[in-house]
C-alpha positions as a Python dict, from the first residue, in 0.01 Angstrom:
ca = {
    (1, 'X'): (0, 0, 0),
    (2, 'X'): (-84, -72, 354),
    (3, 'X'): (31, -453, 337),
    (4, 'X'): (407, -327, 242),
    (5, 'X'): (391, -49, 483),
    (6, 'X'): (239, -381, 766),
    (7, 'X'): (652, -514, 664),
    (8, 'X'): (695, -197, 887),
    (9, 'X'): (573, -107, 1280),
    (10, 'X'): (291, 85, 1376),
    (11, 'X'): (490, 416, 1457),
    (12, 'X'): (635, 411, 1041),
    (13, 'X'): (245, 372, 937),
    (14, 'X'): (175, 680, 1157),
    (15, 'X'): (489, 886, 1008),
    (16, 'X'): (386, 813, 650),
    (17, 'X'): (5, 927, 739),
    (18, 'X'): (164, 1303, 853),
    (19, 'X'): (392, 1266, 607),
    (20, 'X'): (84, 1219, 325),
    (21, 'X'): (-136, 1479, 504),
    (22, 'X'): (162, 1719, 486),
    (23, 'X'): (185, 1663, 93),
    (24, 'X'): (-167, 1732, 63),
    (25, 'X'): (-64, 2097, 233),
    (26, 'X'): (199, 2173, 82),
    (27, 'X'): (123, 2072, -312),
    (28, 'X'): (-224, 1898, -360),
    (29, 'X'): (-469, 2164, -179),
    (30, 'X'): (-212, 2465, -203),
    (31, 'X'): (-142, 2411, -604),
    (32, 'X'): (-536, 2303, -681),
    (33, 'X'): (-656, 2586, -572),
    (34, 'X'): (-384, 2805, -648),
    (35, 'X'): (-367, 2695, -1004),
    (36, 'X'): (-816, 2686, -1010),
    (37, 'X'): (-805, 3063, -883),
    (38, 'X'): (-514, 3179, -1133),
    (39, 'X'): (-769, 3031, -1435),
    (40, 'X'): (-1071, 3115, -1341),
    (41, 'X'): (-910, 3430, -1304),
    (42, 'X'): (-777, 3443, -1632),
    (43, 'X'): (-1066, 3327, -1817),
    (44, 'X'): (-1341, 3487, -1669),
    (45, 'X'): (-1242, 3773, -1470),
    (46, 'X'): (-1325, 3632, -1169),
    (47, 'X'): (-1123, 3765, -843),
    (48, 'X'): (-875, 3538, -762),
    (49, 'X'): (-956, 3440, -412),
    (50, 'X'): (-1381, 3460, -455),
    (51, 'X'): (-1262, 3187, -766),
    (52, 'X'): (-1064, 2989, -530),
    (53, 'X'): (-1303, 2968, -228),
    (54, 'X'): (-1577, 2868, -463),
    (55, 'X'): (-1366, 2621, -584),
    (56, 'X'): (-1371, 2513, -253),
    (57, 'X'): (-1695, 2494, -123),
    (58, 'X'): (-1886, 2422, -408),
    (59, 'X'): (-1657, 2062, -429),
    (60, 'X'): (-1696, 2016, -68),
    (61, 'X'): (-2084, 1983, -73),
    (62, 'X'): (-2035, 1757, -404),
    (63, 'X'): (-1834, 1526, -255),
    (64, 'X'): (-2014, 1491, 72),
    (65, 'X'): (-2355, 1424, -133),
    (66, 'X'): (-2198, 1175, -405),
    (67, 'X'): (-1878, 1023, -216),
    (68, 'X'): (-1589, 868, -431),
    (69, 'X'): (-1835, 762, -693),
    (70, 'X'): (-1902, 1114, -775),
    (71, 'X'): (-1505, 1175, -800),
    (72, 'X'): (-1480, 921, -1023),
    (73, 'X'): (-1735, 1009, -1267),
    (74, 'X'): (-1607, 1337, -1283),
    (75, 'X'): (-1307, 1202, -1357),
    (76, 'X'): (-1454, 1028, -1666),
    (77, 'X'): (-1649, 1333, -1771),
    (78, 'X'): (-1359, 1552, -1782),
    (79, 'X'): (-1071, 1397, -1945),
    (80, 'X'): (-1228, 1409, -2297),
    (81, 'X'): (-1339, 1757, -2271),
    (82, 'X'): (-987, 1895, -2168),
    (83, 'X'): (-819, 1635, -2435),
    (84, 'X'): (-1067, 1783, -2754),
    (85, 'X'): (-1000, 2092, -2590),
    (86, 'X'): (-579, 2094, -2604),
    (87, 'X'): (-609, 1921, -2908),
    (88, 'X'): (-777, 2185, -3042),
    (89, 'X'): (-544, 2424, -2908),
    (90, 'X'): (-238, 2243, -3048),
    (91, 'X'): (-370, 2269, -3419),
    (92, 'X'): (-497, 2635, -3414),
    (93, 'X'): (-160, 2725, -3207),
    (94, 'X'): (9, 2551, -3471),
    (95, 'X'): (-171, 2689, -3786),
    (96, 'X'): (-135, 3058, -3621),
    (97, 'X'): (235, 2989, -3610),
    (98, 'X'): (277, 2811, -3960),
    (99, 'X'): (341, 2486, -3843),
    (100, 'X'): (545, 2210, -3611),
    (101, 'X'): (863, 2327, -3761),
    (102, 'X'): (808, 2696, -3713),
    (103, 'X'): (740, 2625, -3320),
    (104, 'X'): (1065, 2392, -3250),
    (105, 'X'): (1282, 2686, -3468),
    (106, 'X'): (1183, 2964, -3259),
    (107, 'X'): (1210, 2753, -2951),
    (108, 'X'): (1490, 2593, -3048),
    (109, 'X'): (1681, 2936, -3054),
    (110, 'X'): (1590, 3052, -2741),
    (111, 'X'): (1875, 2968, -2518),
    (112, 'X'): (1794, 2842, -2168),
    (113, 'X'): (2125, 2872, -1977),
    (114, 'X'): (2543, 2948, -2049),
    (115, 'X'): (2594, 2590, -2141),
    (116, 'X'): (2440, 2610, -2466),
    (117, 'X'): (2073, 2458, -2383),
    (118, 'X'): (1814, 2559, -2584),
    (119, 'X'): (1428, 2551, -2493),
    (120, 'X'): (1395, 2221, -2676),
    (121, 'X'): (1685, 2060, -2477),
    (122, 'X'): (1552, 1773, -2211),
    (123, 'X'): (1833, 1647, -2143),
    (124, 'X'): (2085, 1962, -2036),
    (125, 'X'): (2399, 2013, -1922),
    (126, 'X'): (2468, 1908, -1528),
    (127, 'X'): (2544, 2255, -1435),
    (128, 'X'): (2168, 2394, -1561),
    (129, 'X'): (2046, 2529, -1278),
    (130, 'X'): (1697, 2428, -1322),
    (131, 'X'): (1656, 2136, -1500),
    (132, 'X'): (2015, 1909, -1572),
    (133, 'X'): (2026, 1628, -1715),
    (134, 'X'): (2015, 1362, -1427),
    (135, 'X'): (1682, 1565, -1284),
    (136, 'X'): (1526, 1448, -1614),
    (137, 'X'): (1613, 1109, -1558),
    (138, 'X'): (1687, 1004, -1220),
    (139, 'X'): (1514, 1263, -1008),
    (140, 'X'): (1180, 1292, -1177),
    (141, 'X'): (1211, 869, -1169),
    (142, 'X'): (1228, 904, -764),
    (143, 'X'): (920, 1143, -762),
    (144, 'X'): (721, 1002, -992),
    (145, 'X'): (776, 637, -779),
    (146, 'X'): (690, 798, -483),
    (147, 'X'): (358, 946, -619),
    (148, 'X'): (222, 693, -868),
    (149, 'X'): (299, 376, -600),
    (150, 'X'): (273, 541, -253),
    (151, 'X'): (70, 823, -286),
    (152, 'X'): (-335, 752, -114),
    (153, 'X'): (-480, 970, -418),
    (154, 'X'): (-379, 771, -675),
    (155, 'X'): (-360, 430, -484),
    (156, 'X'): (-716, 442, -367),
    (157, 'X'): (-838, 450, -755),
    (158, 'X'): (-597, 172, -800),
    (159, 'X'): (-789, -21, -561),
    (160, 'X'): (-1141, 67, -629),
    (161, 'X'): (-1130, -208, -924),
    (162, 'X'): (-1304, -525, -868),
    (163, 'X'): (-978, -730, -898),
    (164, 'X'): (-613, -746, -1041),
    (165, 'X'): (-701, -743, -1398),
    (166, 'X'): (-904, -439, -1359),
    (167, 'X'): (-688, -233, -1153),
    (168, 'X'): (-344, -325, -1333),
    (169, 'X'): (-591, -256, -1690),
    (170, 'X'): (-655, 96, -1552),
    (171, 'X'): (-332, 182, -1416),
    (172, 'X'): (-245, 109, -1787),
    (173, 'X'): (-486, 303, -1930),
    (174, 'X'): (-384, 574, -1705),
    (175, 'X'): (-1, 512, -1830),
    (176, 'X'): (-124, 604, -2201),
    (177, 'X'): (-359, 914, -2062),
    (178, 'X'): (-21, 1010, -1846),
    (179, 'X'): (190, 1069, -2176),
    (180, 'X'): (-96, 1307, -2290),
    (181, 'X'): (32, 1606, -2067),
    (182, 'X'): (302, 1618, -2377),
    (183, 'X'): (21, 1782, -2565),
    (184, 'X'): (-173, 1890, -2265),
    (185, 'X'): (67, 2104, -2119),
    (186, 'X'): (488, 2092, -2292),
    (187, 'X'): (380, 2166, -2664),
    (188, 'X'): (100, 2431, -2586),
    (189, 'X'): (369, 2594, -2374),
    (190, 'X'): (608, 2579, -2668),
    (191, 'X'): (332, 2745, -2893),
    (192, 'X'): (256, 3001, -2653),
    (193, 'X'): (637, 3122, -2621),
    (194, 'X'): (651, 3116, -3003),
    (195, 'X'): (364, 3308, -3032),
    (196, 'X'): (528, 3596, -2863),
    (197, 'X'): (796, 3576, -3027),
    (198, 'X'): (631, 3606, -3363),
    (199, 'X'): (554, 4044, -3425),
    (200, 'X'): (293, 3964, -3679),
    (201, 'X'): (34, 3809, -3454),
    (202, 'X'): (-197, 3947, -3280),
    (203, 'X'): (-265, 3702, -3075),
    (204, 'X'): (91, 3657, -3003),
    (205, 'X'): (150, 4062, -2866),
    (206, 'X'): (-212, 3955, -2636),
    (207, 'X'): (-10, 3651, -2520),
    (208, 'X'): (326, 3818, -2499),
    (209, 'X'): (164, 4162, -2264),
    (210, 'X'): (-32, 3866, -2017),
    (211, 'X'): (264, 3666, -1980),
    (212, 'X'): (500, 3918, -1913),
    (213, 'X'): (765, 3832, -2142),
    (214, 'X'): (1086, 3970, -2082),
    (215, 'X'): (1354, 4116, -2358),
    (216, 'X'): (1613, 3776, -2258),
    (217, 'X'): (1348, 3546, -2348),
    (218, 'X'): (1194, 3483, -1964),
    (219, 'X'): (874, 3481, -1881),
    (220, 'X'): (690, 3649, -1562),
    (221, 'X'): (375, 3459, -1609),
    (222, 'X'): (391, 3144, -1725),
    (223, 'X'): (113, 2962, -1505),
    (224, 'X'): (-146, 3135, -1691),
    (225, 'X'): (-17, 3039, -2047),
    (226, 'X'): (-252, 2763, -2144),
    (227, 'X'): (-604, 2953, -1976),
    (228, 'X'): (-451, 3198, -2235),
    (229, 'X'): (-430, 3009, -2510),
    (230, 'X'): (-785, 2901, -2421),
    (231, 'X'): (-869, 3277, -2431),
    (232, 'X'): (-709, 3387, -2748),
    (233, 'X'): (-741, 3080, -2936),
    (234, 'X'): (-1052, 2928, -2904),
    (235, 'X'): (-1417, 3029, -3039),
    (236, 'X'): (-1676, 3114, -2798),
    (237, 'X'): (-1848, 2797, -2769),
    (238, 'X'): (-1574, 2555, -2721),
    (239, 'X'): (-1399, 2784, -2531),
    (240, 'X'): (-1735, 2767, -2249),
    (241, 'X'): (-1633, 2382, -2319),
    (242, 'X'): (-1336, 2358, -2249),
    (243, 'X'): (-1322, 2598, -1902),
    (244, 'X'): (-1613, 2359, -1763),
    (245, 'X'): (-1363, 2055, -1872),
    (246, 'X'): (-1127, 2250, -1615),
    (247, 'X'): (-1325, 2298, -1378),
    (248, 'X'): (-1400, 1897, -1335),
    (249, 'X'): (-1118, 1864, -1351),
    (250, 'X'): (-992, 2111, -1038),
    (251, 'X'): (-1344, 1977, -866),
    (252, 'X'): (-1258, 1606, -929),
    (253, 'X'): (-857, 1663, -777),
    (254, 'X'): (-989, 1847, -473),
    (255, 'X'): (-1283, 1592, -447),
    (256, 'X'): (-978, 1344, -443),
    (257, 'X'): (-788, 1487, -178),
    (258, 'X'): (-1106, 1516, 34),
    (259, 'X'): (-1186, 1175, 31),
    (260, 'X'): (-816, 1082, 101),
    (261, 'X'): (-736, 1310, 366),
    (262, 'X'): (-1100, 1167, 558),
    (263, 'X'): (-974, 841, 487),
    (264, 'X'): (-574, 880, 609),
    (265, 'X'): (-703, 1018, 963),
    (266, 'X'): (-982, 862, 1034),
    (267, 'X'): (-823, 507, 933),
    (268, 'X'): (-478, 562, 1024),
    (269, 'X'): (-469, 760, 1327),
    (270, 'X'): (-821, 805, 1505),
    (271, 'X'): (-936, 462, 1444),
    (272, 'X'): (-600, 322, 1597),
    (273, 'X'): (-651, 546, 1887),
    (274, 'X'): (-1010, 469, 1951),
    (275, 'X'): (-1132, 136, 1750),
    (276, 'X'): (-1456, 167, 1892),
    (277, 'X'): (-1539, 470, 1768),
    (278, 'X'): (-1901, 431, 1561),
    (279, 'X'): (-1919, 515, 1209),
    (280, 'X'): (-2135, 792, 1212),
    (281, 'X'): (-1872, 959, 1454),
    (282, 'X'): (-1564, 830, 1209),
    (283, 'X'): (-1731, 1012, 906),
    (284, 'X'): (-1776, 1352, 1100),
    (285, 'X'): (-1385, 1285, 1258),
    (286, 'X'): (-1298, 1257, 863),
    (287, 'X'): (-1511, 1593, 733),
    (288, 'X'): (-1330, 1792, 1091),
    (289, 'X'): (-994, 1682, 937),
    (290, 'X'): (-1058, 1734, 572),
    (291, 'X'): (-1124, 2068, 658),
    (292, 'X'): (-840, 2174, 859),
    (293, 'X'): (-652, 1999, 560),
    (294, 'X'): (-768, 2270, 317),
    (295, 'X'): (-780, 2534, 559),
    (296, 'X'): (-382, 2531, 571),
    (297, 'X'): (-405, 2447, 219),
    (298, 'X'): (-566, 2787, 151),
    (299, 'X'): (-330, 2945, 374),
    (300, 'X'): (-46, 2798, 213),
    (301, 'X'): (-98, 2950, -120),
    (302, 'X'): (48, 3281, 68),
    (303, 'X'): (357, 3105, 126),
    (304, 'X'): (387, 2991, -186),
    (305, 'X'): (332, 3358, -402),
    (306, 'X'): (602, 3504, -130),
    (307, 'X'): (849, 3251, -254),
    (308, 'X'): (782, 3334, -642),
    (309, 'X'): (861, 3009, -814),
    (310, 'X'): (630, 2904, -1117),
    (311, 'X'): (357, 2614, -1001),
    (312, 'X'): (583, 2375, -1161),
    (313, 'X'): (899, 2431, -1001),
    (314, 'X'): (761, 2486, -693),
    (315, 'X'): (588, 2145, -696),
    (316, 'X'): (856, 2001, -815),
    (317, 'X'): (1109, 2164, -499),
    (318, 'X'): (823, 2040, -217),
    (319, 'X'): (802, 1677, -370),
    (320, 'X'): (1167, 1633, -380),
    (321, 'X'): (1139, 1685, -26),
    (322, 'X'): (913, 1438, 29),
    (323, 'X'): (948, 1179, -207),
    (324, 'X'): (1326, 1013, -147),
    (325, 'X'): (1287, 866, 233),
    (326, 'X'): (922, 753, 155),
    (327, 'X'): (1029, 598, -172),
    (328, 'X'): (1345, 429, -26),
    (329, 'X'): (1160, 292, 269),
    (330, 'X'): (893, 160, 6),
    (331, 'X'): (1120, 33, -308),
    (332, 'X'): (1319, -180, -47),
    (333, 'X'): (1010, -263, 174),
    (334, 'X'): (856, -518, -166),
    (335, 'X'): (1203, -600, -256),
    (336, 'X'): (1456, -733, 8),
    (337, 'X'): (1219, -946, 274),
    (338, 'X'): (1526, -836, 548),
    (339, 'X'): (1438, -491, 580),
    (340, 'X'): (1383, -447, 911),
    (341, 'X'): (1081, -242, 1115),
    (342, 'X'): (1300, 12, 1270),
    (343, 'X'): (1503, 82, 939),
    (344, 'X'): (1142, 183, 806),
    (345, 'X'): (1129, 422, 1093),
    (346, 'X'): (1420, 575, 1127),
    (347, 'X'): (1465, 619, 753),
    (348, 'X'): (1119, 855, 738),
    (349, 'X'): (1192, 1046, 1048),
    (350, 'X'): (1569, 1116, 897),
    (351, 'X'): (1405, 1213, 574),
    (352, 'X'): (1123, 1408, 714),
    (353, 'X'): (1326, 1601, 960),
    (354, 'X'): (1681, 1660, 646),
    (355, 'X'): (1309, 1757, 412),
    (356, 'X'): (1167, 2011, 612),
    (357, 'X'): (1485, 2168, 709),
    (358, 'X'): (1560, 2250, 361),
    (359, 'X'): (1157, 2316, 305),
    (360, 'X'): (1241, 2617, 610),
    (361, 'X'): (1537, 2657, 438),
    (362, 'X'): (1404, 2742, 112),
    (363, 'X'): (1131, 2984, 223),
    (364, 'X'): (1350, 3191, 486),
    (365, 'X'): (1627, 3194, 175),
    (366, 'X'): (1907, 3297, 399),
    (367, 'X'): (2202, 3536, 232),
    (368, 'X'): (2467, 3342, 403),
    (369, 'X'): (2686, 3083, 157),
    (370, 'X'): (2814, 2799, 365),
    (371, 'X'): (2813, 2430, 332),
    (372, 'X'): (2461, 2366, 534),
    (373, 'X'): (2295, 2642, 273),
    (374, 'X'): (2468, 2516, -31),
    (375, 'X'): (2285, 2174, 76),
    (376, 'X'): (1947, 2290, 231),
    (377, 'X'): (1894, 2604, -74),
    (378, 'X'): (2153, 2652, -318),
    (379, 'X'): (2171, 2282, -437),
    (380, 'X'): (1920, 2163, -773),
    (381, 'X'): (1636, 2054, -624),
    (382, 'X'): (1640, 1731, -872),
    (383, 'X'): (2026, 1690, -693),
    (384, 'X'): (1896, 1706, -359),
    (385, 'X'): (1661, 1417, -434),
    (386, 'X'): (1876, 1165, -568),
    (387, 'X'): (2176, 1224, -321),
    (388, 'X'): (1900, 1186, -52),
    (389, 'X'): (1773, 894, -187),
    (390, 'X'): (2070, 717, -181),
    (391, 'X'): (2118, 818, 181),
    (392, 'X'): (1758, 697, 285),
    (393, 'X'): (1859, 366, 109),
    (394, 'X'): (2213, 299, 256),
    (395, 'X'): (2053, 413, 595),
    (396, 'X'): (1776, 177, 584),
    (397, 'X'): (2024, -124, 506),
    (398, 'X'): (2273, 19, 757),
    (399, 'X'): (2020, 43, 1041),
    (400, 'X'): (1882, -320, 905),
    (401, 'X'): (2176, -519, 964),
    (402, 'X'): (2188, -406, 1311),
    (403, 'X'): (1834, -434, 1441),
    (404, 'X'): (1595, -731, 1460),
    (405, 'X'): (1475, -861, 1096),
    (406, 'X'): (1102, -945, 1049),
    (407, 'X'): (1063, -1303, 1039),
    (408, 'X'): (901, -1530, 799),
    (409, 'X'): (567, -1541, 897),
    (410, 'X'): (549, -1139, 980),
    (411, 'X'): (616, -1078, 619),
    (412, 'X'): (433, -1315, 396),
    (413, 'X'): (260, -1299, 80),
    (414, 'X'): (390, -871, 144),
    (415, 'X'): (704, -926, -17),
    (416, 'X'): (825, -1014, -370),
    (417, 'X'): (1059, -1298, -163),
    (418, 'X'): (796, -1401, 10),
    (419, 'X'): (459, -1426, -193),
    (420, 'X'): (239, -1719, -190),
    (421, 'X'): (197, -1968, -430),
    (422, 'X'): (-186, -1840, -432),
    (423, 'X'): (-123, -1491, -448),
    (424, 'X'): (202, -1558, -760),
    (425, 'X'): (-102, -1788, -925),
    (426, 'X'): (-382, -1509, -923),
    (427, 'X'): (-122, -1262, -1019),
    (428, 'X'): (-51, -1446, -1337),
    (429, 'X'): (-378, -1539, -1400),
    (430, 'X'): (-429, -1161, -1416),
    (431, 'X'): (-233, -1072, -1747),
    (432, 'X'): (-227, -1182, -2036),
    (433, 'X'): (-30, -1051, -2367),
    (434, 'X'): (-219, -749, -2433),
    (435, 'X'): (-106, -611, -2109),
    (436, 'X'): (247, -676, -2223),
    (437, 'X'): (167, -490, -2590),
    (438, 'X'): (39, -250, -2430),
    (439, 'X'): (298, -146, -2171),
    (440, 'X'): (564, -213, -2428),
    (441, 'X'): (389, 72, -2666),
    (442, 'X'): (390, 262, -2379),
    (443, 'X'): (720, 209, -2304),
    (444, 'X'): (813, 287, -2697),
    (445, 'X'): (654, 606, -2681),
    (446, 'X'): (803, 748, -2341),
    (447, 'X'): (1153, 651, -2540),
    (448, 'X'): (1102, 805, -2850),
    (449, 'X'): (1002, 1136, -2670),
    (450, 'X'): (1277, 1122, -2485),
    (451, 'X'): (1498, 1070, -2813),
    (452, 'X'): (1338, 1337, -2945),
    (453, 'X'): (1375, 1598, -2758),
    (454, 'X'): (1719, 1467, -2600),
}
């Protein structure tokens, strides 16, 4: 990430740092530990905020003791607990409810809006107010570039393989664990609304009086519907299981953010300040900044309850914020060689300063209707992103053909244009045809999903 970013100038590298540290903030810290206090609450009584702050600490003196090779194999430990554990879930969900079939009816005849949507609907009508159709495919495209190619949490994993082959092997093994939140998350949901809609079950009237489930089909609750699930549908012993699988993996996101918010600083804005600064000095700089990082993490999670959106939207709201300059400024950064060092610049202050307006925006929710509200409130978040993403890319080419272009030699081997003939022969050398099976079964699967729920 840092060699397309080097296409750039020194003052871009510094606005994508804040940028990064202010997505830590605003969803990484804030929605870890909001979403770690919510199921600890849930599952074990726990108060919400003595869950949270344990949360907390308890990952903080982990991760200063093991580093990123603890976060790592807590990674590893995790994912097969939570995946027997949802698995689980999804075939005593389904056996409580009578089957696939009896889940996608009742879903399938709860209406979502006045457009004729129904729960099972991805792709809606334009007008949905919460999820239309282009969202589905064009905004959550824009987000998801931004996070899985620019984000420091996910890129440093990408580069803690040994080589290409390793880290492009991961990233697709990560590709086939990424269509897993299907099950994880979507069709537990899906069983958890069907349970309260079915009389019969008890479980179901348990699940219907925690989640708050309202006489038009709504629900109050819904961040606590699959810690619920855990609760009503699993025995005792798996269900001890399963709540240590989530708590790796809250420990092992927060451990993550840790180690990246240490590195971002200390790397990308002390160190360039003070290059002499001795390492012993760095790595307490790092640990200062990591916890002022959580700190307004913590505090942000009061923000966050005062606006009332469910974790999901509310993630998805911030990072539509975020995500359109920083993936403009990147997608045309590895693609057109031209793109010039103050385009990169002035495209991420434009989108940080359009992003936080409608962030302030959104929080202060103002009662006036006018043209700026329609744009910084009242407009679908997933709208917001790809109209602004279109303006962060015609401003970056606007603002490039009428500033100095990098030349030649400033951009090699950071480009597509302008790789080497070393660097295009150890990229091949890399793959082979099982990575091309593989992300073509990937592929397959992401577009039969999408067929099948369309």
């Amino acid at each position: 990430m840092s060699g397309v970013w080097s296409t750039y100038n020194k003052e871009s590298r510094g606005i994508l740092t804040w940028l990064s540290l202010a997505s830590y903030v605003l969803t990484k810290v804030s929605v870890t530990v909001l979403a770690g206090g919510l199921a600890l609450n849930t599952l074990l009584g726990i108060n919400f905020w003595v869950a949270a702050l344990a949360l907390v600490i308890i990952t903080a003196i982990y991760t200063v003791i093991g580093g990123m090779e603890s976060v790592l194999k807590t990674s590893v430990l995790q994912t097969p607990i939570l995946l027997l554990g949802s698995l689980v879930i999804l075939w005593l969900g389904l056996r409580e409810l009578g089957g696939w079939n009896a889940m996608m009816d009742i879903c399938n005849a709860q209406p979502v809006n006045e457009y004729g949507d129904t729960m099972t609907d991805l792709m809606r009508s334009g007008q949905d107010k919460e999820f239309p159709w282009y969202g589905a495919l064009f905004g959550s495209a824009i987000i998801g570039f931004w996070y899985w190619c620019t984000d420091q949490f996910i890129v440093q994993r990408v580069l803690s393989g040994k080589n290409q082959k390793e880290s492009r092997r991961g990233t697709i093994f990560g590709a086939y664990l990424k269509l897993l939140p299907v099950f994880l998350f979507l069709i537990p949901g899906m069983i958890a609304f069907a349970l309260t809609k079915t009389p019969d079950s008890q479980i179901g009237q348990t699940l219907a009086a925690a989640l708050g489930v309202r006489p038009d089909g709504t629900v109050a609750n819904p961040d606590i519907a699959f810690p619920m699930l855990v609760n009503t549908l699993l025995p005792v012993g798996l269900k001890g299981v399963v709540i240590c699988g989530i708590l790796a993996a809250l420990m092992s996101s927060l451990a993550s953010l840790y180690n990246s918010s240490a590195m971002l600083y200390t790397i990308d804005i002390y160190k360039r300040k003070h290059p002499e600064t001795e390492e012993k000095k760095l790595v307490l700089i790092g640990r200062i900044a990591t916890v002022v990082v959580v700190v307004l993490g913590v505090l942000w999670i009061f923000v966050i309850q005062r606006m009332g959106k469910s974790l999901y939207n509310y993630i998805q709201s911030v990072q539509s914020l975020l995500a359109p300059a920083i993936a403009a400024v990147f997608l045309l950064g590895i693609c057109w060689k031209k793109t010039s060092p103050k385009a990169g610049m002035w495209t991420l202050i434009v989108g940080l300063v359009l992003g936080f307006t409608r962030l302030i925006t959104m929080i202060i929710n103002p009662e006036a209707h006018n043209v700026f509200t329609f744009i910084f409130n009242e407009l679908n978040v997933y709208a917001f992103c790809v109209w602004m993403f279109l303006f962060c890319v015609v401003l970056a080419i606007v603002v490039t053909l009428l500033t100095p272009k990098p030349t030649e030699k400033q951009v090699e081997g950071l480009c597509f244009g302008t790789a080497t003939p070393e660097q295009k022969a150890a990229t091949r050398a890399s793959w082979g045809k099982w990575d091309i099976i593989h992300t073509c079964i990937i592929l397959a699967f992401t577009v039969a999903f999408y067929i099948y729920f369309w």
